[in-house]
C-alpha positions in Angstrom: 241.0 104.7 -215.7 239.2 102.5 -218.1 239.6 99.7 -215.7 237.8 101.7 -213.0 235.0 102.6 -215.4 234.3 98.6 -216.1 233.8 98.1 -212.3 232.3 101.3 -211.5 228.5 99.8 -213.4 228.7 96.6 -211.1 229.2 99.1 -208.0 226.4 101.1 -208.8 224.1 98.3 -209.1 225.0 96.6 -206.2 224.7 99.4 -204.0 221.0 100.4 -205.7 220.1 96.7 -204.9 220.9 96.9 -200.7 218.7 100.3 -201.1 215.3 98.0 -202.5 216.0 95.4 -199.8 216.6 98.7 -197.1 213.4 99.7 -198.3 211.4 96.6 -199.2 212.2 95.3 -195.6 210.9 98.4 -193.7 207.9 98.3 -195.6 207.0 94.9 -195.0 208.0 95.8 -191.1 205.4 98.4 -191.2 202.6 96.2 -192.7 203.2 93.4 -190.8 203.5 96.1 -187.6 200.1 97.2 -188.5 198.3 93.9 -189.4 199.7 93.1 -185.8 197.6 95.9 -184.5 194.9 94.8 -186.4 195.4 91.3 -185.1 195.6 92.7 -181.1 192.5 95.3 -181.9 190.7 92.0 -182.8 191.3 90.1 -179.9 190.6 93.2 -177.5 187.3 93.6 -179.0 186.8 89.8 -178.4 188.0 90.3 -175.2 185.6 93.3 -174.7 182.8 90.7 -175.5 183.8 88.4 -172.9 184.0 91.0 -170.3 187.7 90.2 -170.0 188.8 93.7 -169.6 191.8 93.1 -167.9 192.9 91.1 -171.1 191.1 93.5 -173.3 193.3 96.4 -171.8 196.1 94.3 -172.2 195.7 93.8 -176.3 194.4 97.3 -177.4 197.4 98.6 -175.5 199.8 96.2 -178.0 197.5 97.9 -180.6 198.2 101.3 -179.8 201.7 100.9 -179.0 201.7 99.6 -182.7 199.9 102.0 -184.5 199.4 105.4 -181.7 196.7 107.1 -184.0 194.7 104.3 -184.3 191.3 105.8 -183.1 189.5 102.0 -183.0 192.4 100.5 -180.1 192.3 104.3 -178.3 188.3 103.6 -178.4 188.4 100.3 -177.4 190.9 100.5 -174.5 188.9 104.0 -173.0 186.0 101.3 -173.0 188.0 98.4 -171.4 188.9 101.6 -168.4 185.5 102.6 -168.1 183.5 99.2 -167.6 186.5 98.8 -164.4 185.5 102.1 -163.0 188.9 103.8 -163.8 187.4 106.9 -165.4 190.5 108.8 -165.3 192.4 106.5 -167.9 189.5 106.3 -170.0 188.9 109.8 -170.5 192.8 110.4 -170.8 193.2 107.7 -173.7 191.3 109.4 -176.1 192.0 113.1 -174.8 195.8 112.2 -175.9 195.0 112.7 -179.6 191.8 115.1 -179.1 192.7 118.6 -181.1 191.4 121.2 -178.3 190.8 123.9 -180.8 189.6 121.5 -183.7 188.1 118.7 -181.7 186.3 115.6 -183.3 182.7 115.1 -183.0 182.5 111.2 -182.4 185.6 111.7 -179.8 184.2 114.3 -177.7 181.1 112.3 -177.4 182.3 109.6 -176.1 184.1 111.7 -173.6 181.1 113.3 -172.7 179.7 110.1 -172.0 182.9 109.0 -169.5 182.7 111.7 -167.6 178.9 111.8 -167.1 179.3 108.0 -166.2 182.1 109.1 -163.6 179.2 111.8 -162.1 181.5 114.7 -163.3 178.4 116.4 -164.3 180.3 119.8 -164.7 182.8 118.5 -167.4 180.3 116.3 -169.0 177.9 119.6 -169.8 181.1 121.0 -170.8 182.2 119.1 -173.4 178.6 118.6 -174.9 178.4 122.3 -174.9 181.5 122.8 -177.1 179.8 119.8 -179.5 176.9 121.9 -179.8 179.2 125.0 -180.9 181.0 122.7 -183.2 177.4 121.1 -185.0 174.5 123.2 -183.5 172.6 119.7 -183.6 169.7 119.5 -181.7 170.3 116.0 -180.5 173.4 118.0 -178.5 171.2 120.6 -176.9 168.4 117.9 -175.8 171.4 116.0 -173.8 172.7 119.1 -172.2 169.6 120.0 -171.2 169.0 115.9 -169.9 172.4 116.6 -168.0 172.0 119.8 -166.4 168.6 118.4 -165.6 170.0 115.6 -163.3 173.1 117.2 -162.0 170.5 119.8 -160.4 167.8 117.2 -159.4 169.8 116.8 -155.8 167.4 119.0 -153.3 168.8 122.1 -150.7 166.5 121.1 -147.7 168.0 123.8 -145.8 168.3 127.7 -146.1 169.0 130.8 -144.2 168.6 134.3 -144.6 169.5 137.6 -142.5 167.1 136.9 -139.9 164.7 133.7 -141.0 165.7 130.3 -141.4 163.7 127.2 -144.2 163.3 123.2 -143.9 162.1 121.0 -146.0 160.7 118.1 -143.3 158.4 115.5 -144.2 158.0 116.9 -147.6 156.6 120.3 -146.2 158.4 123.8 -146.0 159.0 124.8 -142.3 160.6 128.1 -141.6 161.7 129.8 -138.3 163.0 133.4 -137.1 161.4 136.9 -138.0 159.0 138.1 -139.9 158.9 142.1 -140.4 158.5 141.9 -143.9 156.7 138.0 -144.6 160.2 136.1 -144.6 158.8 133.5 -142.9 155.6 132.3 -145.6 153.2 132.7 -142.9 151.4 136.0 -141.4 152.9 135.3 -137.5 154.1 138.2 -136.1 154.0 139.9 -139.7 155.3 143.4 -140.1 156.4 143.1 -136.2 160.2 144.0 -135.4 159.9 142.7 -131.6 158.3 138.9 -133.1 160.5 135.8 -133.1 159.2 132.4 -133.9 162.0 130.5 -132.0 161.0 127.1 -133.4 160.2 125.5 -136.9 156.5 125.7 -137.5 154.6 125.4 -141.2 155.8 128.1 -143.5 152.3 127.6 -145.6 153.7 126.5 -148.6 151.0 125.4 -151.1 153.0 123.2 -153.8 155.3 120.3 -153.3 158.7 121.6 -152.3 162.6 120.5 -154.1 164.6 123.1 -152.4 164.9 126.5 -150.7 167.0 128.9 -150.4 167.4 132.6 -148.8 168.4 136.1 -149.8 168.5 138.8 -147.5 164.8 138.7 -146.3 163.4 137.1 -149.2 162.8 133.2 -148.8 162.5 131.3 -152.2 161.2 127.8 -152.7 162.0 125.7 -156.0 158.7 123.2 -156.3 158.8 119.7 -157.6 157.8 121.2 -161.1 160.8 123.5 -161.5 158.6 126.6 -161.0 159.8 129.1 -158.7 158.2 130.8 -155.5 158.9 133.5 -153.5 157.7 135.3 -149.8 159.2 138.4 -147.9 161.3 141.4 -149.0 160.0 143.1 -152.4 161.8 146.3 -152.1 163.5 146.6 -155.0 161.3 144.4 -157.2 163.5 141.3 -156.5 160.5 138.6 -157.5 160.6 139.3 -160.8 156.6 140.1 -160.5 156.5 143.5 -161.6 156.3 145.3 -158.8 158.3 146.3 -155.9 157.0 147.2 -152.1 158.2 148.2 -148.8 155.1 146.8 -147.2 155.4 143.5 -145.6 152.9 140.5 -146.8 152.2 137.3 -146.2 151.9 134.2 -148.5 154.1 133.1 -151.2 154.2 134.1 -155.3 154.6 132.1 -158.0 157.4 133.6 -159.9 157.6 131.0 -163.3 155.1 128.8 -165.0 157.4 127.7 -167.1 158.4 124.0 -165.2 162.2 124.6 -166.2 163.9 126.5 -163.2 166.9 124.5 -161.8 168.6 126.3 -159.4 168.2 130.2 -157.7 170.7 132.4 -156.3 170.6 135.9 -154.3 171.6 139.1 -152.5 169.6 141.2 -150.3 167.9 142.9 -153.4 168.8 140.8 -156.2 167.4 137.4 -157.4 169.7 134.7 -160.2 167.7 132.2 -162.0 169.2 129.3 -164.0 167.1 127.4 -166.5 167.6 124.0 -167.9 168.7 125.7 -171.1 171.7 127.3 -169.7 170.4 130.3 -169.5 170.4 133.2 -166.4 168.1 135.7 -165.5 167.5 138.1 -163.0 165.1 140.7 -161.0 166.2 143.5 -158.6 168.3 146.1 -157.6 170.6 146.8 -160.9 168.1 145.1 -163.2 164.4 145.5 -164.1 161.5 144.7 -161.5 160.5 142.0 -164.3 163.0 139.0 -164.5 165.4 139.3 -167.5 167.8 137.1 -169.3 171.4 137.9 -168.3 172.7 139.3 -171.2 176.5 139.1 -169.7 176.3 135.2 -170.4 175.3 133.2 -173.2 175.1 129.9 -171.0 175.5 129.0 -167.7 175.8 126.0 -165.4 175.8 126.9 -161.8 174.9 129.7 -160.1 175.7 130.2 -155.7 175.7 132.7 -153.8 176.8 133.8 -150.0 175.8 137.2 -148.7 176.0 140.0 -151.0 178.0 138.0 -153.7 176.9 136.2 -156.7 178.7 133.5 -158.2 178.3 132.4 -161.7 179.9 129.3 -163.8 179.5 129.3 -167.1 179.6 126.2 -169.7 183.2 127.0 -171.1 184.5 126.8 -167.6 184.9 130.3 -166.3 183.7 131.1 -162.8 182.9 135.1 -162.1 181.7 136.5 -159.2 179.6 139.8 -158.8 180.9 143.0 -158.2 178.8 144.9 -155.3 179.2 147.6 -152.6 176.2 147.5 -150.0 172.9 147.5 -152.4 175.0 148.7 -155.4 174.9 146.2 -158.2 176.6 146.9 -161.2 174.6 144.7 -163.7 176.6 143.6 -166.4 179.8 145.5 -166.2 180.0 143.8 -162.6 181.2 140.5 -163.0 184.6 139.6 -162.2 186.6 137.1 -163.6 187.7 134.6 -160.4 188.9 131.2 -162.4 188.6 129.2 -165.5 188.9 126.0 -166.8 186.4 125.0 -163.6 184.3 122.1 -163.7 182.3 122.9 -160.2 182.2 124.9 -157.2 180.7 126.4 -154.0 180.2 129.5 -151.6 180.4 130.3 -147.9 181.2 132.9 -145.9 184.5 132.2 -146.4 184.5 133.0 -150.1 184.4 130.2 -152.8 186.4 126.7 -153.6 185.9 125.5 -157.1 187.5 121.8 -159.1 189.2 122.5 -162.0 189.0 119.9 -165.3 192.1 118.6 -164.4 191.1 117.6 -160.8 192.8 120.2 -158.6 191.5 122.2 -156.3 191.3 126.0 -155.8 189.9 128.6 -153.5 190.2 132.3 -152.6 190.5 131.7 -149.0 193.6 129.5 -149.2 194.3 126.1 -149.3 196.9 123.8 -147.7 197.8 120.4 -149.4 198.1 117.8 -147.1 200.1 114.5 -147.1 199.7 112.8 -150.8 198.2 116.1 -152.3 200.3 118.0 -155.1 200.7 121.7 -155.1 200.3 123.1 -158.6 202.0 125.7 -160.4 198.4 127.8 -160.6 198.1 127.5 -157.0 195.8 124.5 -156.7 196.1 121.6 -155.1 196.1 117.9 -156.9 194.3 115.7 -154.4 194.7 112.1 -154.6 191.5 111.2 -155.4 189.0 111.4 -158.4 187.0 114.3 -156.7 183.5 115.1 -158.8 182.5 117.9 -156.5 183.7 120.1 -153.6 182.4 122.4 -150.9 184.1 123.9 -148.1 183.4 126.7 -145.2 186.9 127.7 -145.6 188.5 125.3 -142.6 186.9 122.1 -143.4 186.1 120.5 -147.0 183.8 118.2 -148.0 185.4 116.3 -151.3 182.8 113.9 -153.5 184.3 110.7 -155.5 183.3 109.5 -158.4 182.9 106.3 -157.0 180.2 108.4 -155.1 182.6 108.2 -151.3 182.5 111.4 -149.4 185.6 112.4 -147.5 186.4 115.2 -145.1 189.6 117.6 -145.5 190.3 119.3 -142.3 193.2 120.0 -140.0 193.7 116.3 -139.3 193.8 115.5 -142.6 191.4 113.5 -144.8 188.7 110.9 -143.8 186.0 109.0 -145.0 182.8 110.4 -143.8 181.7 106.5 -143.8 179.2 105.2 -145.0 176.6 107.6 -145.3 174.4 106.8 -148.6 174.1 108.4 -151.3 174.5 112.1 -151.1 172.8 114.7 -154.0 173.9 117.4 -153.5 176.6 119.8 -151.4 176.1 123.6 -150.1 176.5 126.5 -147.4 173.7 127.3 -145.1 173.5 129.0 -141.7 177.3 128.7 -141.3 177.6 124.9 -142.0 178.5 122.5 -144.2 174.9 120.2 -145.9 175.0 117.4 -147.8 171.7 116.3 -148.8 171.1 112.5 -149.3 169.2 110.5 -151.9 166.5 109.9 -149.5 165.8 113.7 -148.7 167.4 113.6 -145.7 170.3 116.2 -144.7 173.7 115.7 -142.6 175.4 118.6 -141.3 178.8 118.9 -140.5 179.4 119.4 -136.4 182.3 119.5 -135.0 184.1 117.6 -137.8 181.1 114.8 -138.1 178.4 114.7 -140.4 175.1 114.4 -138.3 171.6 114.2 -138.9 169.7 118.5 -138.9 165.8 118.6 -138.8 163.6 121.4 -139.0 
């Protein structure tokens, strides 16, 4: 016994000093393991500099697989992504440690900034919206109004209504088909049923035109100002002006003064207008013969519409669609839930398709994946590309890259539409799929091709 107690000290202390060197080795491995990343966060950044950002990608990935939460190698690799175009990576670098309830300010903005480089205009606005819920800073609303601004500067050249059809040619409004109640902008044939101007001819318009668009038998032109105009159809007070009348007249009405209209939607009887603040407003049936803020939404940012339904997306991502039977509106109660977590969409006939913020694709008409494509639990589709924007007339799709290449979904699969230039913008008109150009003009989709239409 005693002897054991004369060794038993020794023991003790030996095993107490393998413990220090245990622990005095992992912490020097965990310095040196961070100085490392340090070391390979400097070279990135050096790299960065160089425009070496294959190398660049190379080191702050070391860094990070170092030290994960290190926010200055997450940074510097999402920049090394975006400067080679690969958007995807970049935004999903610093999304990886972004707290979606809780998220930080300085992370959020630069993810704002990746996806309005990668033309995801919907996700951008989205992103800065939440930034201005989490600071209120006016330097938050100023961009969201800058980005909203330029996602809806791309022009609808091309419009039709229940019996009337608008152009923009040349920079001048044209408009064809009937004119019982003054659809048409001009006083030919006004007020008579048995009139039909067969062919485009000068609708009278007395600004500079952007876009145009149709509801029922009213006829709306957004100028280059952002002011709004309307002709036709007043029965139910739809301009917003005031009044209502079952007379027909000729001419067009200013509607706004205020320069900051982006986009209008409508039903026969019921006008949508979305301002570059986010906010909706409305005239007609259901509403007020004055136009009125949508009270239903606090902001919104994108409004469609195809017949005698209204489609509104709002900046958290939900997309609702109006409730209506004939003429019967229900105003606020009447907005229906349809899909969230949307980042765009677009109506036709055949309903409404919409991109979701993790790229997938949904519609309430039914959607096949084809070859490559992923079906998702939801009951999306995951295309294979880096799609910004969609539109579809329920058999064929138009699908818009980042990288600004159009393709065409239909039966046969997927194409390129070729080289087309620049396209602004994507909608539904007179059963067919537009896509505007940068240069004004507008391409049609005909019997699976993308051709020139003129009015």
């Amino acid at each position: 016994m005693e002897q054991f107690k004369r060794y038993r000290l020794p023991m003790l202390f030996c095993v107490i000093l393998v413990l220090l060197a245990l622990i005095a080795g992992i912490a020097i491995n965990l310095v040196s393991g961070i100085g490392s990343a340090a070391e390979h966060i400097s070279m990135g950044q050096r790299y960065l500099n160089d425009l070496n950002y294959s190398e660049a990608i190379l080191e702050f990935t070391n860094a990070i697989e170092m030290n994960p939460s290190s926010r200055e190698a997450r940074q510097g690799l999402s920049t090394a992504y975006m400067a080679t175009g690969n958007y995807s990576f970049a935004a999903d670098v610093l999304e990886d440690v972004q707290d979606p309830y809780q998220p930080d300010e300085e992370i959020s903005a630069s993810l704002a900034n990746i996806y309005y480089q990668a033309k995801n205009y919907g996700k951008a606005i989205q992103i800065v919206s939440q930034l201005i819920d989490l600071t209120d800073d006016d330097q938050y609303y100023e961009q969201r109004e800058n980005l909203m601004r330029e996602w809806h500067s791309g022009a609808r050249t091309w419009a039709a209504g229940t019996d009337q059809e608008l152009s923009i040619s040349n920079g001048n409004v044209t408009s064809r088909g009937h004119n019982t109640l003054g659809q048409l902008g001009t006083s030919n044939g006004l007020g008579d049923s048995e009139y039909e101007q067969t062919e485009f001819a000068s609708a009278q318009f007395p600004g500079t035109p952007h876009s145009v668009y149709c509801a029922g038998r009213t006829s709306y032109v957004l100028d280059g100002s952002g002011n709004l105009w309307a002709a036709g159809e007043n029965r139910w007070g739809q301009m917003g002006d005031s009044y209502a009348t079952t007379l027909p007249e000729s001419g067009w009405i200013q509607l706004t003064t205020t320069g900051d209209v982006l986009d209008a939607a409508g039903a026969p009887g019921r006008m949508l207008v979305l301002r570059a603040d986010c906010s909706l407003w409305e005239a007609g049936y259901g509403s007020s013969q004055t136009m009125s803020r949508v009270s239903s939404f606090d902001s919104v940012m994108k409004i469609d519409s195809y017949g005698q339904t209204l489609y509104v997306l709002t900046t958290d991502g939900s997309l609702y669609a109006s409730r209506s039977n004939g003429y019967s509106y229900y105003g606020d109660a009447g907005w229906m839930l349809i899909a969230d977590e949307v980042t765009d969409f677009q109506a036709s006939d055949a309903g409404v398709i919409w991109l979701t913020s993790g790229n997938s694709i949904g519609s309430n008409f039914g959607m096949s994946a084809p070859e490559g494509w992923t079906p998702q639990e939801d009951g999306t589709v995951l295309p294979d590309l880096e799609v910004v924007s969609v539109a579809s007339d329920g058999g064929d799709t138009l699908l818009l890259c980042s990288d600004g290449s159009l393709y065409i979904y239909s039966a046969g699969g997927v194409t390129s539409a070729g080289n087309i230039g620049k396209v602004t913008d994507m909608y539904y008109a007179d059963s067919m799929l537009c896509a505007t150009l940068e240069d004004g003009s507008t391409l049609g989709l005909q019997n699976g091709q993308l051709q020139p239409i003129a009015g």
